[in-house]
C-alpha positions as a printed Julia matrix, in Angstrom:
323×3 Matrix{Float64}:
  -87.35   -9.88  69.18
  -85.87   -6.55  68.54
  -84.87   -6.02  65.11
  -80.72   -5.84  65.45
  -78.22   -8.22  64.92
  -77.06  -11.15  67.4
  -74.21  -13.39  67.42
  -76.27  -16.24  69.23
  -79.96  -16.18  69.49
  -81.46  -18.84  71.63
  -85.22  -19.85  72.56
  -86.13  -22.57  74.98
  -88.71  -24.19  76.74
  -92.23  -22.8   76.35
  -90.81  -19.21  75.14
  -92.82  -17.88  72.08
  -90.83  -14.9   70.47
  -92.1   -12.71  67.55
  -89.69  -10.85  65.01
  -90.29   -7.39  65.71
  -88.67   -6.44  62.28
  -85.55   -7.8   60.23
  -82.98   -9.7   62.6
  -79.51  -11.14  61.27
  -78.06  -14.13  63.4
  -74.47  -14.12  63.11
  -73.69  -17.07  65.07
  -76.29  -19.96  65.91
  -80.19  -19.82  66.09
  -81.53  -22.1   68.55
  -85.26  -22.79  68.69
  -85.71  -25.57  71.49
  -88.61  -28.55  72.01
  -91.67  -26.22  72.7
  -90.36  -22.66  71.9
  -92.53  -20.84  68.81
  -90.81  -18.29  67.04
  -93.44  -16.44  64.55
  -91.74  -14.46  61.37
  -94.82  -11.92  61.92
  -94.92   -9.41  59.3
  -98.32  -10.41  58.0
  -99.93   -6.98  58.77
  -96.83   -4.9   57.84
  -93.62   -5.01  56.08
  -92.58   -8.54  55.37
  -89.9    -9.19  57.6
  -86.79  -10.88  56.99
  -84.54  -13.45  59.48
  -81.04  -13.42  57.42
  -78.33  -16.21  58.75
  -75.02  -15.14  57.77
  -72.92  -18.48  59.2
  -72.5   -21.8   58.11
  -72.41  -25.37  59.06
  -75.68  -26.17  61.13
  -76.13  -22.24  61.92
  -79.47  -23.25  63.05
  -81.27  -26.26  65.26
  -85.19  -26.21  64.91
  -86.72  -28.59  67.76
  -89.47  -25.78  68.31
  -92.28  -24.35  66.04
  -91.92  -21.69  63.31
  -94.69  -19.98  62.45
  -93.48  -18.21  58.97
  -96.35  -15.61  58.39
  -94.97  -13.73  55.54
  -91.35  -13.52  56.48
  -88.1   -14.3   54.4
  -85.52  -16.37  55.84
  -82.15  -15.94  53.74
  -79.28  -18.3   54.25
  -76.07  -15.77  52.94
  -72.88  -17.4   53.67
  -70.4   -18.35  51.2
  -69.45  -21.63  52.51
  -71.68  -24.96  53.01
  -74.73  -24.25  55.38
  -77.14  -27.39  56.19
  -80.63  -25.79  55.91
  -83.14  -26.96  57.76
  -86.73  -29.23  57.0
  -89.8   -26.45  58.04
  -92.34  -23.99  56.56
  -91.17  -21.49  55.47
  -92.96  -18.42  53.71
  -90.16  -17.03  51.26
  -86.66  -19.1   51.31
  -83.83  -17.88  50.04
  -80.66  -19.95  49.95
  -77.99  -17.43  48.34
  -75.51  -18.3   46.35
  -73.48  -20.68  48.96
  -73.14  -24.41  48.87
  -76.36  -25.45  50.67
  -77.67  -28.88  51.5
  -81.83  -29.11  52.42
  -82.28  -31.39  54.87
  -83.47  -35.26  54.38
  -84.8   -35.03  57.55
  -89.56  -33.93  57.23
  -90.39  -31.37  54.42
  -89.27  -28.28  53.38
  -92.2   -26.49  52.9
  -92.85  -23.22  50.32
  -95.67  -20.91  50.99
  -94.32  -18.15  49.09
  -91.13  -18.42  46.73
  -87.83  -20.38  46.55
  -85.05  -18.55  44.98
  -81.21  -19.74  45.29
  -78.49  -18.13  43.04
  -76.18  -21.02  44.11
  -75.61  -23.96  41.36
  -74.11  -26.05  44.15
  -77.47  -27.17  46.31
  -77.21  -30.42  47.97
  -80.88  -32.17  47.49
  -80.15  -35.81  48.34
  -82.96  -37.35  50.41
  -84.56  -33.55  50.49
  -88.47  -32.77  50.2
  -89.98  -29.49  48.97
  -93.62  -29.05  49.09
  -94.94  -25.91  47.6
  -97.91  -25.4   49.79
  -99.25  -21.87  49.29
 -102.96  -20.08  49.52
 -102.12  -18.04  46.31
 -100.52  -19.04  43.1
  -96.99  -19.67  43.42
  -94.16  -19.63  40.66
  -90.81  -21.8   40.71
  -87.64  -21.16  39.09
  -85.05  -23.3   37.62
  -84.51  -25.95  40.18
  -83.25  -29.42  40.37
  -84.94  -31.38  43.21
  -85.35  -34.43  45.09
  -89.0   -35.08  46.14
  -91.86  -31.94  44.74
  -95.11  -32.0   46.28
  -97.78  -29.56  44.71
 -100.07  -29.2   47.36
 -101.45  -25.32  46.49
 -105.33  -25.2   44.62
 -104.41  -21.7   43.57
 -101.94  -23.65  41.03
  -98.08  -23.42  40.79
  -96.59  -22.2   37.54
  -92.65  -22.38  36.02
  -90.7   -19.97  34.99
  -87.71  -22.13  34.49
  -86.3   -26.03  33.89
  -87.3   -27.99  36.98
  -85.64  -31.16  37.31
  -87.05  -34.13  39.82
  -84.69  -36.76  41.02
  -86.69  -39.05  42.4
  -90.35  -38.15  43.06
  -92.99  -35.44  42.11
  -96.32  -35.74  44.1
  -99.24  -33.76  42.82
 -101.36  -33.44  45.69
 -103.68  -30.52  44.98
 -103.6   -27.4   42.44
 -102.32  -27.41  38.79
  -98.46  -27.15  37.88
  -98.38  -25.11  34.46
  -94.83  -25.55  32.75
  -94.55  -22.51  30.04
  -92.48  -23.1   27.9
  -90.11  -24.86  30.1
  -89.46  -28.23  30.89
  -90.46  -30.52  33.35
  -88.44  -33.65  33.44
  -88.74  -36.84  36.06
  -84.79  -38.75  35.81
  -86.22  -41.58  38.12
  -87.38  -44.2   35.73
  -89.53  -46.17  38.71
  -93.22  -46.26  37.9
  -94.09  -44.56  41.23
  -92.41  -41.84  40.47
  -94.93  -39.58  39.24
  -97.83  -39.72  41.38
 -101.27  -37.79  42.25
 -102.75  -36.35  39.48
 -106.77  -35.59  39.79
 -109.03  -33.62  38.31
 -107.92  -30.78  40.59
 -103.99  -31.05  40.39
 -102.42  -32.19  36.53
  -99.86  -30.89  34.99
 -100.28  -28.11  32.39
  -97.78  -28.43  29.59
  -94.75  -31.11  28.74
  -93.86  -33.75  31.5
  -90.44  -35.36  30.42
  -90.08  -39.05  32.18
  -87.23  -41.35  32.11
  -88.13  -44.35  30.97
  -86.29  -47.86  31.88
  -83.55  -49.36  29.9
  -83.55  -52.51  27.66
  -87.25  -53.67  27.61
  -88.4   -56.4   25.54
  -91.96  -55.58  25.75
  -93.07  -58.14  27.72
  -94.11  -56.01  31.06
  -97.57  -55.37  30.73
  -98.5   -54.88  34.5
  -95.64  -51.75  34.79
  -97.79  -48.68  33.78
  -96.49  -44.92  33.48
  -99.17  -42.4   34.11
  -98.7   -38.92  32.8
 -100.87  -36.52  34.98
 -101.81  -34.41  32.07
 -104.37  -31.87  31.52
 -105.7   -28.71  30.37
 -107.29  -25.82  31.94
 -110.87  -25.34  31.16
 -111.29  -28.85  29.42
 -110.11  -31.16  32.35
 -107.58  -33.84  33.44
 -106.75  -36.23  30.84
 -103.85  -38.67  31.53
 -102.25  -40.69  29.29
 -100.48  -44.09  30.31
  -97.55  -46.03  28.74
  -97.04  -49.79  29.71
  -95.41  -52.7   27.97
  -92.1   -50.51  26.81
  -89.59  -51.46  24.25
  -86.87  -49.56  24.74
  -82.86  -49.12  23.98
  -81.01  -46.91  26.73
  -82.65  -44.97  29.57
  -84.56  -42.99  27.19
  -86.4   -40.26  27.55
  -90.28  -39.81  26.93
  -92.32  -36.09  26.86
  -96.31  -36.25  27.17
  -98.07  -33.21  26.14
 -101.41  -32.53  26.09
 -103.29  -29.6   23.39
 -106.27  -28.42  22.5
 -107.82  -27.22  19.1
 -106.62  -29.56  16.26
 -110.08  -31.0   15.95
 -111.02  -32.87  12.26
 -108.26  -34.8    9.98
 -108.71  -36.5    6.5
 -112.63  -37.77   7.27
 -112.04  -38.5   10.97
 -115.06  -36.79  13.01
 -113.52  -35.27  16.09
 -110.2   -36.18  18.13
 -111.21  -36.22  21.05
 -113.6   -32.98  21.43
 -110.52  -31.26  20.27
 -107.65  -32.56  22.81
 -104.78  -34.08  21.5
 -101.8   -36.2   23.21
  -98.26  -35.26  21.63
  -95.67  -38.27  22.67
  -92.25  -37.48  21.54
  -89.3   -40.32  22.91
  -85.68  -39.89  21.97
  -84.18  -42.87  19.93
  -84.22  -44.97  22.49
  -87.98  -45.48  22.8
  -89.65  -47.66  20.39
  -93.29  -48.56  21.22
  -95.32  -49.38  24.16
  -98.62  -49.76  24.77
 -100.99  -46.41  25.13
 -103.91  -45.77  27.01
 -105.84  -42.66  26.88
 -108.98  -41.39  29.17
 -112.14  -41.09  26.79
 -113.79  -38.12  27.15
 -116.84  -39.84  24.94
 -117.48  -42.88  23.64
 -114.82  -43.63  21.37
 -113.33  -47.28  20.58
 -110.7   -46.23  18.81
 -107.44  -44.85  19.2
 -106.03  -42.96  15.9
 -102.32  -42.06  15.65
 -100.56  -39.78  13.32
  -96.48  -39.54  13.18
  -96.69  -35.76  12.75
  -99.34  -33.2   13.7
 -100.65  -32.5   10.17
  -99.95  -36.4    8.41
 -102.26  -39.57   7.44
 -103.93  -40.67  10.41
 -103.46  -44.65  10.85
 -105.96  -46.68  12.89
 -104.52  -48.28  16.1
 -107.45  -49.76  16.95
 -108.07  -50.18  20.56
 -110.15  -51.48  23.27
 -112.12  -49.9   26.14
 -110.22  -50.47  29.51
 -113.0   -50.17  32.65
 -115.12  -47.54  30.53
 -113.18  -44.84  30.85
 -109.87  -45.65  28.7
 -109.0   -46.48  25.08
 -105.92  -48.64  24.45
 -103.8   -49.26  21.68
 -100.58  -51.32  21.39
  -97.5   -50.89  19.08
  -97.46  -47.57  18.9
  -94.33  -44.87  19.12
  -93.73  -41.28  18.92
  -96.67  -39.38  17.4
  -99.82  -37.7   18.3
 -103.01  -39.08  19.38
């Protein structure tokens, strides 16, 4: 496909069309049931497929094979954008709404200067060969699915529910925060894909304690030491609070105790409106007890504990702290 712009650019039936450089599509892009259109680009200069209308500018029945090409969305009014992998995506700074519809997929970067992105019923995998960074975003479903790792460089926000499937999400300094307060949503989490920093969860409202079979697994680890979740069940809670699970390394020896932990440490910080709940933590050796402090440097108190299935140390009754 030459590299000028069209009003309407169609492809049907067994056609297979390559980009030949950067194309704009003024009106509607049409790729039928069995029609391939490849970005190319992978051998020269990335090339880029800009769609300057809105509404459903563009119908995807066919295959696109995104190489290393850019496909920018630039109109100023609402534009539906469409469920397929994609290499770079850039949605502009137009109301946009991602399609419900299969999985928006993110082999190379995500970028949108528009604070009014529709993500209802929307999935966004980040599925790259190389590691892959993600800006301030607030979406639906996130899959990780990239073993060269995906790191933030802003807030990320997930409505409903983040999947680590393979690779490591590292969150900076920023924060990573889960609204959905279901159990299920946070899910994955291996010794190949954790997540490297804070992971914020919203917790449910108004519980008495009495749900022990409800457990919240933060997918927490550290590079170079390992994956080390930590797991919250039996909650007693106020309003829709808010709990952050962050795992460290290096404060090692307190007032006579050994070693935490070969040097890892859980921080748990709620906001008011978490009380207790019951903590489990994987145990890296053979420890039977589970020793809290309410701030990084205070009196360390005994929780006591039990060994869940060999590989977990639980303690009840305990609240914001470290561990």
């Amino acid at each position: 496909i030459a590299a000028m712009p069209y009003n309407n650019l169609d492809l049907e039936n067994a056609t297979h069309k390559t980009l030949g450089g950067n194309v704009t599509v003024n009106g509607s892009l049409t790729v039928g049931s069995g029609a391939t259109l490849d970005g190319g680009s992978d051998l020269g200069s990335p090339n880029t497929l800009t769609i300057t209308s809105s509404g459903d500018a563009v119908s995807f029945n066919g295959k696109f094979n995104a190489g290393t090409s850019t496909v920018a969305f630039t109109s100023t009014e609402s534009t539906n954008v469409p469920a397929m992998p994609y290499y770079n995506l850039s949605l502009g700074n137009g109301p946009r709404i991602l399609s419900s519809m299969g999985t928006t997929g993110i082999a190379g970067s995500l970028t949108s200067s528009s604070s009014n992105v529709t993500v209802t019923g929307s999935t966004v995998e980040f599925n790259g060969t190389s590691e892959q960074t993600v800006s301030a975003f607030t979406f639906n479903n996130l899959r990780i699915n990239n073993r060269a790792g995906v790191t933030m460089n802003g807030d990320v926000t997930v409505n409903h529910q983040l999947v680590l499937g393979d690779g490591i999400l590292t969150t900076n300094a920023n924060q990573l925060h889960v609204t959905n307060p279901s159990s299920s949503a946070v899910s994955g989490g291996s010794a190949t894909s954790y997540v490297e920093g804070a992971l914020t969860w919203n917790m449910p409202s108004h519980s008495d304690g009495s749900d022990l079979s409800t457990i919240y697994l933060f997918p927490v680890g550290v590079s170079g030491q390992g994956y080390y979740p930590l797991s919250l069940s039996a909650l007693t809670t106020d309003d829709n609070p808010e709990v952050s699970v962050l795992l460290k390394t290096g404060w090692v020896s307190m007032d006579g105790v050994d070693k935490i932990l070969n040097g890892l440490y859980w921080g748990v910080a709620g906001n008011g409106d978490y009380n207790s709940g019951s903590v489990s933590l994987k145990n890296p050796d053979d420890f039977n007890v589970v020793v809290y402090y309410e701030t990084e440097d205070g009196t360390p108190q005994s929780k006591g504990g039990s060994n869940v299935d060999g590989t977990m140390l639980r303690a009840t009754a305990a609240g914001s702290g470290f561990y």
